[in-house]
N, C-alpha and C positions, 0 to 999 in steps of 0.2 A: 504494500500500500504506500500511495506517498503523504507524504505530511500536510495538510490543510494551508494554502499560502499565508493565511493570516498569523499563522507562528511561528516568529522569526526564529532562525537556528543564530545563535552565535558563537561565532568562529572563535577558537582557541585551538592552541598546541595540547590541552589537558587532556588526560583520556577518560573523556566524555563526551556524550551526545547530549549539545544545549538548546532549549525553545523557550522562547521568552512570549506570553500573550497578552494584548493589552485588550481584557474583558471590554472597556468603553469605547473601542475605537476598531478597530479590524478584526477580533477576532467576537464582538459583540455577538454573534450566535452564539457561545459556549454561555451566555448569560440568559438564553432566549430558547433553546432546546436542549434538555434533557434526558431525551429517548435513549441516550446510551448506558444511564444509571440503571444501575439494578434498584428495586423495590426496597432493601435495605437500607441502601445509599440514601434514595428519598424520605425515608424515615427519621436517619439519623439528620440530614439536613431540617428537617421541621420542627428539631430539639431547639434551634437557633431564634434570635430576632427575624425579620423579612429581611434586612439588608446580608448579615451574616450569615443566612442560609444561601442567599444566590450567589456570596462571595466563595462560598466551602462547595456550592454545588459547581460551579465557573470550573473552578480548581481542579476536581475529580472529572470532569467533562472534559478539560485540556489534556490531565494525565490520561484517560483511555484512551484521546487521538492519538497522542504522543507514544504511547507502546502499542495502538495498533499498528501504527504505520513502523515501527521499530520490528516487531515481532510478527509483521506481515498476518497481523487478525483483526476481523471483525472488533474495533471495541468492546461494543455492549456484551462481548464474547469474554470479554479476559478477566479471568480468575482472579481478582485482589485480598491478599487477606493480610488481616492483623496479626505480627506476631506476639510474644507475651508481653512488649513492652508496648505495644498498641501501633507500631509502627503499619505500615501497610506495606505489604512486599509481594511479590511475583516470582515463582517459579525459575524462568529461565533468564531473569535477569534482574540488575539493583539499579533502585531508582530512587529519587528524591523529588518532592514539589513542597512551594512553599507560596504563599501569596501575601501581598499586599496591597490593599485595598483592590487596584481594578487589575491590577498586574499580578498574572500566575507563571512562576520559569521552573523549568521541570528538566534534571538529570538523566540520562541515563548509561550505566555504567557497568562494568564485568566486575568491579569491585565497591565493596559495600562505599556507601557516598551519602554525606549531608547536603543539603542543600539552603542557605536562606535569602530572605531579598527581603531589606528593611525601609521603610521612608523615615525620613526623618523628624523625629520630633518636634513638637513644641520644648524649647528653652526648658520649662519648668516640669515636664513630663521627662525630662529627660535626667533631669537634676534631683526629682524623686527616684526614681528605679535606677542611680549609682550605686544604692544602697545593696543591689542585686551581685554588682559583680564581684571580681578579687579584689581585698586589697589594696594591691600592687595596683592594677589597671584605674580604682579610685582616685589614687592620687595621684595616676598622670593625666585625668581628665578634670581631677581640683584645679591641674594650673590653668586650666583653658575656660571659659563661662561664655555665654549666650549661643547665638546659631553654630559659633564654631564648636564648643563642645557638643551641642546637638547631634551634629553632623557627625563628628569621633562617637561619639555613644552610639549612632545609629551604625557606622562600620565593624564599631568593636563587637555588641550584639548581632548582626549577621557571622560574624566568624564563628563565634559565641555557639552560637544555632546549628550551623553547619556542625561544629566540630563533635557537639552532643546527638545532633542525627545520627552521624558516621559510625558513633559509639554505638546505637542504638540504644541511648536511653532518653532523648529528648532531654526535656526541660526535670523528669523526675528526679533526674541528679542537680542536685544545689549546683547553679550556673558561679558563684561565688569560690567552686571547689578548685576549676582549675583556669590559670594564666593564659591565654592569648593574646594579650598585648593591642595595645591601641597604636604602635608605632607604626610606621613605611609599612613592613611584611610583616603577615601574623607568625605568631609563632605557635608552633605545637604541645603540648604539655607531654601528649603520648609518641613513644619511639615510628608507631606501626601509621601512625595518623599525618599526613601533609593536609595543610590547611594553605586556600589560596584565595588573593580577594578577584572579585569579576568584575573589570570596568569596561572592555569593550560592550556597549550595543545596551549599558543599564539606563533607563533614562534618569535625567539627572531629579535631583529631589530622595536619589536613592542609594543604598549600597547595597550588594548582593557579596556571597564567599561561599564556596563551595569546600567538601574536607572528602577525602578517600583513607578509606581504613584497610591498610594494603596486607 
């Protein structure tokens, strides 16, 4: 199958397949049909407010396209399930999606991979939830205040995100436990985990970081 043109593949040396969708703008069908969710899927989306559910059901509509046309299947065909940590995985390959607001960018990969894509905060939403992370990354975002530290908050949680995907334990593991750093390049806390940030093709307002657990 090929990939629907509304979602952009972006180009990197990384060993991954990237698609970036912007739900309000070209790929606005993934907002407007849902015939490729299972009855599950639909269920669990009407747990949500009305905005939050067509934002989480976007998301899962992008990821079927994006492993059908990967895995040459029908969508509405393809097996997704939870593992213990509630993750969502696929049989014959690893993948990652993550969304923000109308933008959903989805992974996929031969090796387990996080994936996040954050917009940036307001100043003060950003200046509460420091409390969140290490230490160490607190106080090199103390020296910086207003849009610029927003902006470092919003990069360092996308790495943040990614590198507890890859772990597969999400956000269950206190984000505060381990180091990746707000500097130039993230750094990893685990020997097996590369952490990388994504700037080609993010639009701006955002940061995106991708981790592989090799």
């Amino acid at each position: 199958m090929t990939i629907d043109p509304s979602l952009a593949e972006l180009r990197t040396e990384l060993p991954a397949s990237l698609f970036l969708a912007d739900t309000a703008a070209e790929a606005a069908w993934a907002r407007e049909d849902d015939s490729v969710l299972t009855e599950q899927e639909r269920n669990y989306a009407r747990e949500f407010d009305a905005e939050a559910a067509t934002t989480w059901s976007a998301g899962r509509v992008v990821l079927r396209h994006v492993l059908g046309a990967h895995l040459d299947r029908d969508p509405a065909g393809i097996d997704i399930r939870l593992d213990s940590a509630g993750k969502p995985r696929h049989d014959d390959c690893e993948f990652s999606v993550s969304r923000s607001r109308r933008l959903v960018i989805v992974a996929v990969a031969d090796d387990p991979v996080g994936l996040d894509i954050e917009a940036v905060p307001e100043p003060a939403v950003a200046a509460e939830a420091l409390q969140l992370v290490h230490p160490r990354e607190r106080a090199e975002l103390d020296q910086l205040s207003g849009p610029e530290m927003a902006a470092e908050f919003a990069r360092l949680w996308a790495r943040k995100e990614a590198f507890l995907r890859a772990m597969s334990t999400g956000l269950a593991r206190d984000p505060g436990m381990d180091y990746v750093g707000s500097g130039s390049l993230p750094e990893s806390p685990h020997p097996d985990v590369d952490i990388f940030d994504l700037e080609s093709g993010i639009p701006e307002g955002h940061f995106a970081a991708i981790a592989f657990n090799r």
